[in-house]
N, C-alpha and C positions, 0 to 999 in steps of 0.2 A: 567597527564603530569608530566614529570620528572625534576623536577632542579636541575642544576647542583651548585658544592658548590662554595661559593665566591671564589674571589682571596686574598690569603694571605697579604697584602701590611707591609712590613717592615721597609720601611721609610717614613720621617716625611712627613706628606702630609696637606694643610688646609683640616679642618675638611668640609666644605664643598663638598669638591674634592672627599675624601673620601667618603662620602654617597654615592652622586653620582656614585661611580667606584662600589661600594656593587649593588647600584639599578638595574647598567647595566650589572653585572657579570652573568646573571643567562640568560640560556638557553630559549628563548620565543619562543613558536610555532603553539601558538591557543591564542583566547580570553576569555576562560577561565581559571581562579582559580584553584590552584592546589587543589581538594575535601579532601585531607589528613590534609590540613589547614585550610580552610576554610567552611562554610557552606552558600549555600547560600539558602534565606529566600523568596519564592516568594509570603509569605502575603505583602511584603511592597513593590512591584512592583507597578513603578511610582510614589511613593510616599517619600515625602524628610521629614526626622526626627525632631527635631530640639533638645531634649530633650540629655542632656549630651555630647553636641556639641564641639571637639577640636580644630578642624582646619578646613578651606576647598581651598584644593589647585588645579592648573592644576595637570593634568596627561595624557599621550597620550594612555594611556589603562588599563583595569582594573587589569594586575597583576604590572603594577606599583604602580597603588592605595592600591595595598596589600600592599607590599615592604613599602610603606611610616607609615601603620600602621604598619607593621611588625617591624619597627625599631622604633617606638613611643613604650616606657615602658606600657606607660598609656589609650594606642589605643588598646578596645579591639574589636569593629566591624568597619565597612566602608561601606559608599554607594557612585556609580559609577555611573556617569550620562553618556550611551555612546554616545549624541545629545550632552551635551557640554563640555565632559570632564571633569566634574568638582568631585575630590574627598573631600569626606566628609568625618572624623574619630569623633570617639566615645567613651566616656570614662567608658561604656559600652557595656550588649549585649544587645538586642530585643526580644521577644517575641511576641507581638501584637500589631499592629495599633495601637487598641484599648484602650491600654494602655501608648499610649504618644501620643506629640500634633505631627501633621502632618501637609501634604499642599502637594496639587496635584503637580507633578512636571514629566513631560514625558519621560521616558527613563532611570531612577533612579533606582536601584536595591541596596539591602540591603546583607552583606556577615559578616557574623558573624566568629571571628578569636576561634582558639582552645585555646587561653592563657586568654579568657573570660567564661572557661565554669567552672560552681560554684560560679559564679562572682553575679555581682551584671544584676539583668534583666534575668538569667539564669533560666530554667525550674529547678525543683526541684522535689523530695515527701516528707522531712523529712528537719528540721532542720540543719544537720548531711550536707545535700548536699549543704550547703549553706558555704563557707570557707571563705568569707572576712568579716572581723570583721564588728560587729555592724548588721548582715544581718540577716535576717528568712526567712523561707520559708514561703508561703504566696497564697494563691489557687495557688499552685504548680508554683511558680515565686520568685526567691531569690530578698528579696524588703530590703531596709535599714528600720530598727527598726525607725530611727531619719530620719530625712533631707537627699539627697545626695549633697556634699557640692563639689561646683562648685571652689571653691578657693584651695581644697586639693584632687578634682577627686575621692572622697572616700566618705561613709557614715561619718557624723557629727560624733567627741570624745566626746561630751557633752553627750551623753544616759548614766545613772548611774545603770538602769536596774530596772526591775520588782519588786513592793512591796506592801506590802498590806496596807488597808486600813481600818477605823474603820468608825462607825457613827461619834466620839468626832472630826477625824478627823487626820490627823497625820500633812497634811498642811494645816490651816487655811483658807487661802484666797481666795472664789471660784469665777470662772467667766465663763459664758458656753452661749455658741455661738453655731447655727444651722452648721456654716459653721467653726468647731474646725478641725485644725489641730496641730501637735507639733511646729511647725513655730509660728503659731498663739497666742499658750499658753505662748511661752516661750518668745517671743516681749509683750506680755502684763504684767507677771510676770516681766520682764525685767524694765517695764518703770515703773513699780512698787518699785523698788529696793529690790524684793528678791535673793536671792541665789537660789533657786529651782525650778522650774513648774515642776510640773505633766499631762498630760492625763489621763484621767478615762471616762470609758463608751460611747465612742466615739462620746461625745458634752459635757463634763466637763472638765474644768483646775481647778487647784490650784497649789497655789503659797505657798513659804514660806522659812526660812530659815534654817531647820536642818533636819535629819529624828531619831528619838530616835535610842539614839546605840543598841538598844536589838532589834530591827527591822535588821533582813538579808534579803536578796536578794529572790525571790521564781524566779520559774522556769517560763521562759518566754512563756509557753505555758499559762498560768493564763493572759497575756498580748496579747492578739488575736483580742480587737474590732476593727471596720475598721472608720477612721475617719469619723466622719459625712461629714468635706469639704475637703476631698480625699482617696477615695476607694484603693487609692496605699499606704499608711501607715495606721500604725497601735495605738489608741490612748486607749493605757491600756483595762479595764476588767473592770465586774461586781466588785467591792469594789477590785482593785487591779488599782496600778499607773503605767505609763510608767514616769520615775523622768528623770528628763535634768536640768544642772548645766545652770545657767544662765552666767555665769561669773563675775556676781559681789562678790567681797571677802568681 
């Protein structure tokens, strides 16, 4: 299906109005999705997302549900209930059920937008296909290195990156839980008052506050294990740290 292109508007209009006038400029002539934009996902048919949740608004059909993430910066998929109208945007994309939390919901359909692909939730093979900062590729799933942080729609700035590790130890202070994740380490570190957590071996933390200056960065493929308490991130290697700044100075 073809849309046609907005209308130009040249004076001052509420910003409201405006949207509004974009949403309704475009040619509609079916219920579906222009395919050039969108993709849509029928593993998450009838099923409602909840994981990187923006907004959820009315919408009387599903290319307006487009239109509203199309015009969010930070909206890069939607799902369209066509039983009760209700759009839902996404501050990313989808891949698997399987890999976020769900909930049965009847008529729900999942459309993944083209300004999410490389993004964060995106299929991948290589590092290389992965472009927003902080990201790796991951059994072939662009996954955040750190946390995805719900306050800035982005993976966590706190990852300092991949570094190795000795027996003496490089951070001190260890803590290892069945159920580690980098959340975990770095709230424990944290209430600890270091400056640093670590992940290592995917059920070890340590803590602490410096990493020796003759210590560089190694290649974050040495940083691969999969958390013990979440299979969607990543907590360091065999004698190698994933390091996160706690915030304290």
């Amino acid at each position: 299906m073809a849309f046609s292109s907005p209308r130009l508007i040249r004076h001052a209009y509420d910003p409201k109005l405006v949207i509004m006038m974009v949403l309704f400029s475009y040619n509609v002539s079916s219920d579906q999705c222009d395919e050039c934009l969108v993709k849509y996902s029928k593993l998450f048919d009838n099923l409602v997302v909840f994981d990187n949740h923006l907004w959820s608004r009315s919408a009387p059909h599903q290319q307006f549900c487009f239109r509203l993430c199309l015009l969010d910066t930070e909206c890069f998929s939607f799902q369209f209930n066509s039983n009760t109208n209700i759009c839902r945007g996404h501050a990313s994309t989808f891949t698997s059920p399987h890999l976020v939390n769900t909930s049965t919901e009847t008529g729900n359909k999942l459309y993944l937008t083209c300004k999410g692909e490389n993004l964060v939730g995106a299929t991948c093979r290589s590092d290389t296909d992965c472009v927003a900062m902080g990201t790796v590729c991951l059994l072939g799933i662009c996954k955040c290195r750190s946390n995805f942080s719900t306050d800035t729609w982005s993976c966590d700035s706190n990852y300092l990156g991949c570094y190795r590790d000795y027996p003496t130890r490089v951070l001190p202070h260890p803590y290892f839980r069945n159920d580690m994740t980098p959340e975990v380490c770095i709230a424990y570190c944290t209430t600890q008052g270091y400056r640093l957590a670590a992940t290592q071996a995917g059920s070890q933390c340590f803590c602490g506050n410096s990493i020796p200056a003759d210590q560089s960065r190694y290649d974050e493929n040495n940083c691969g294990r999969l958390c013990a308490g979440d299979v969607a991130q990543i907590c360091g290697g065999s004698w190698f740290m994933s390091v996160y700044s706690t915030g304290h100075s």
